[in-house]
DSSP file (Angstrom, degrees, kcal/mol; ACC not computed):
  #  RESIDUE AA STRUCTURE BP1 BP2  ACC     N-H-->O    O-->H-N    N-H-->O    O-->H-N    TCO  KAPPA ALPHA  PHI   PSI    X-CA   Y-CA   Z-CA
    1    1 A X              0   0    0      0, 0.0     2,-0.3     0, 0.0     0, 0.0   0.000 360.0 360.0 360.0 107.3    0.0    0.0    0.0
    2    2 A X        -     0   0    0      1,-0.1     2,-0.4     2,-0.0    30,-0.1  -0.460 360.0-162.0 -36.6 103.7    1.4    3.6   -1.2
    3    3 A X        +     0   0    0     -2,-0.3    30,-1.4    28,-0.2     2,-0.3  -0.593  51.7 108.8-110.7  68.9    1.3    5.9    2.0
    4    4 A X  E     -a   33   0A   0     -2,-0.4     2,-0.7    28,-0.2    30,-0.2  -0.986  61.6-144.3-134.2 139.4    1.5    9.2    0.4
    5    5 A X  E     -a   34   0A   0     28,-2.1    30,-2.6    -2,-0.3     2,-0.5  -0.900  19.3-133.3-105.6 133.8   -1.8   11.1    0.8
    6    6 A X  E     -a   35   0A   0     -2,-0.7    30,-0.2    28,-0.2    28,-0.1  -0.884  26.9-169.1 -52.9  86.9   -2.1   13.2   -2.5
    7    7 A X  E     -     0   0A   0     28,-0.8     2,-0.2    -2,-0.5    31,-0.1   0.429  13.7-131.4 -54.8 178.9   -3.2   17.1   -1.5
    8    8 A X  E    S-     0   0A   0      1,-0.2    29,-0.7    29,-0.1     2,-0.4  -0.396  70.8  -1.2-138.8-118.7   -4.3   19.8   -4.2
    9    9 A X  E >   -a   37   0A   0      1,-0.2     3,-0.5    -2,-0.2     6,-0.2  -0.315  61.6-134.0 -87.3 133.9   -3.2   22.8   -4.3
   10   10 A X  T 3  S+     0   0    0     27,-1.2    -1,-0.2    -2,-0.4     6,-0.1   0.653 105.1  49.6 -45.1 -30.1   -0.5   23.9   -1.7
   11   11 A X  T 3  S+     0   0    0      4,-0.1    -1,-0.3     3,-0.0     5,-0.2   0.971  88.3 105.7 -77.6 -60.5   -2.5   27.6   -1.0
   12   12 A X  S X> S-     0   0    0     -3,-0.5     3,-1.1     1,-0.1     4,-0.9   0.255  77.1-129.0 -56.1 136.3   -5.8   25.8   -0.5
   13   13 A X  H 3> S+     0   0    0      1,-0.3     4,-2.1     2,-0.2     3,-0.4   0.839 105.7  54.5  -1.0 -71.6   -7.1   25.5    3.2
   14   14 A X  H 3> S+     0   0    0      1,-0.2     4,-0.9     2,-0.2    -1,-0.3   0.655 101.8  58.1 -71.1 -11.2   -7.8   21.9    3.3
   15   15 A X  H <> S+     0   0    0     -3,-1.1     4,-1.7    -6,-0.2    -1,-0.2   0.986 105.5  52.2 -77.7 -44.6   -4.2   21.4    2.2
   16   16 A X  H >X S+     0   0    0     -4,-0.9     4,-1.3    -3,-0.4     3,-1.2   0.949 120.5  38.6 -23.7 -93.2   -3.2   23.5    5.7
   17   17 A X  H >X S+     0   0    0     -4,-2.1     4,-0.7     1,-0.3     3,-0.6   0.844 105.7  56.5 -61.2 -59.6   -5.2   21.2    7.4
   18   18 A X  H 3X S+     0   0    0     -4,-0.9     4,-0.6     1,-0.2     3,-0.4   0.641 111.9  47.0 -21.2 -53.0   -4.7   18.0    5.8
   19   19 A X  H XX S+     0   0    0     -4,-1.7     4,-1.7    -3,-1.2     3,-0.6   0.842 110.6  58.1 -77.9 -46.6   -0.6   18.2    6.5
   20   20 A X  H <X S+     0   0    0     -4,-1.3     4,-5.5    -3,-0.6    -2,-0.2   0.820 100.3  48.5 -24.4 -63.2   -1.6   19.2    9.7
   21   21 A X  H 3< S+     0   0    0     -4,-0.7     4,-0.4    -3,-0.4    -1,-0.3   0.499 105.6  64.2 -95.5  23.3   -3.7   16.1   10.8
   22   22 A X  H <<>S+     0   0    0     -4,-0.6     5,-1.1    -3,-0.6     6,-0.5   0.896 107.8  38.2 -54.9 -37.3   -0.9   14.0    9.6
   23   23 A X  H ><5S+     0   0    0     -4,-1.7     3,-2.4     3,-0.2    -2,-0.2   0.980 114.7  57.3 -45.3 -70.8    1.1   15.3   12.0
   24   24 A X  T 3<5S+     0   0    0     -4,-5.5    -1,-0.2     1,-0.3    -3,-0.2   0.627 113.4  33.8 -60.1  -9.0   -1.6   15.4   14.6
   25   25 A X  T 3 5S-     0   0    0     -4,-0.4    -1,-0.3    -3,-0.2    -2,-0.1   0.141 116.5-115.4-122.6  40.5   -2.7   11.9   14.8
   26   26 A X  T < 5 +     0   0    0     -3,-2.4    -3,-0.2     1,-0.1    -4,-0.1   0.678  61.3 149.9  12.3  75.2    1.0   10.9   14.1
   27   27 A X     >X +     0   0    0     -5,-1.1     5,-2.3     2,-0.2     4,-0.5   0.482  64.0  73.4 -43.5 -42.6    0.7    9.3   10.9
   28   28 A X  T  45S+     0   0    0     -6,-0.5    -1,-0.1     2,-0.3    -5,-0.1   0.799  95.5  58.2 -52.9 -49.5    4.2   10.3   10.0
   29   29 A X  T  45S+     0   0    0      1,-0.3    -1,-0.2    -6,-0.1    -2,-0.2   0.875 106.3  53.1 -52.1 -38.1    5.1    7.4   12.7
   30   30 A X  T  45S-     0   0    0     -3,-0.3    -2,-0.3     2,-0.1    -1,-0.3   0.534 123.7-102.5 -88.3 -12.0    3.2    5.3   10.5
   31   31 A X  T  <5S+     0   0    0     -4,-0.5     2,-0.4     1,-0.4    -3,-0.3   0.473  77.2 131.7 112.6 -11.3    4.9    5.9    7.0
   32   32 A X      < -     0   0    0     -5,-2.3    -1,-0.4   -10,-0.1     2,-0.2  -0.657  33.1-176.8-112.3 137.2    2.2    8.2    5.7
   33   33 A X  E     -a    4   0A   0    -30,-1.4   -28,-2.1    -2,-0.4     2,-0.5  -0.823  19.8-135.1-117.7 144.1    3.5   11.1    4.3
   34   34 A X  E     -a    5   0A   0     -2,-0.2     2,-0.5   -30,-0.2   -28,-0.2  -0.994  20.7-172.2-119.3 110.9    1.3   14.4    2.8
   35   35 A X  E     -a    6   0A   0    -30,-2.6   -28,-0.8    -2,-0.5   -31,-0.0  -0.893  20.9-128.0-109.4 102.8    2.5   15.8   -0.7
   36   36 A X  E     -     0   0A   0     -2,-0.5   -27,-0.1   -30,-0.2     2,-0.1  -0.035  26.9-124.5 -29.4 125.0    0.8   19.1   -2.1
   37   37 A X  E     -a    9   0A   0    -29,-0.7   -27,-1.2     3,-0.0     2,-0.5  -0.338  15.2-135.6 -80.2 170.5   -0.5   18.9   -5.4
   38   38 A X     >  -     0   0    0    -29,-0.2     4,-1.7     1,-0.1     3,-0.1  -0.860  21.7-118.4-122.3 163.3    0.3   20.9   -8.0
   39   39 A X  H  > S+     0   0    0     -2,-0.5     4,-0.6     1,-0.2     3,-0.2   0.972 120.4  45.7 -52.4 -56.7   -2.0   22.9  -10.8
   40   40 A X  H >4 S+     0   0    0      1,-0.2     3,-0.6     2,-0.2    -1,-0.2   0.841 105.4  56.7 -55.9 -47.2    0.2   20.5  -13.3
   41   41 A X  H 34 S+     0   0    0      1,-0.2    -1,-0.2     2,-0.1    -2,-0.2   0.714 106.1  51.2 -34.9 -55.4   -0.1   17.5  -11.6
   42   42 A X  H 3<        0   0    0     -4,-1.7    -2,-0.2    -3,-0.2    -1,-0.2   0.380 360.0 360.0-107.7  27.2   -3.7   17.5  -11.7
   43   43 A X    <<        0   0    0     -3,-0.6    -1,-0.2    -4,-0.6    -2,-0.1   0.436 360.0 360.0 -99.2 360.0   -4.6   18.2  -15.5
């Protein structure tokens, strides 16, 4: 299983948060990693 959670765009809100609750429910411990998307990425 691939444990990188896919974002969208780095400015957006939900991206803010989303990086966030990996950290806060320590995910990170677990291998899961959060990568902002990019405009490019997602055409």
């Amino acid at each position: 299983m691939t444990k990188v959670i896919d974002g969208i765009n780095p400015g957006a809100g939900i991206s803010r948060f989303s990086a966030r609750m990996v950290r806060d429910y320590g995910l990170e411990r677990h291998g899961y990693t959060y990568v902002p998307g990019t405009s490019a990425r997602s055409r």
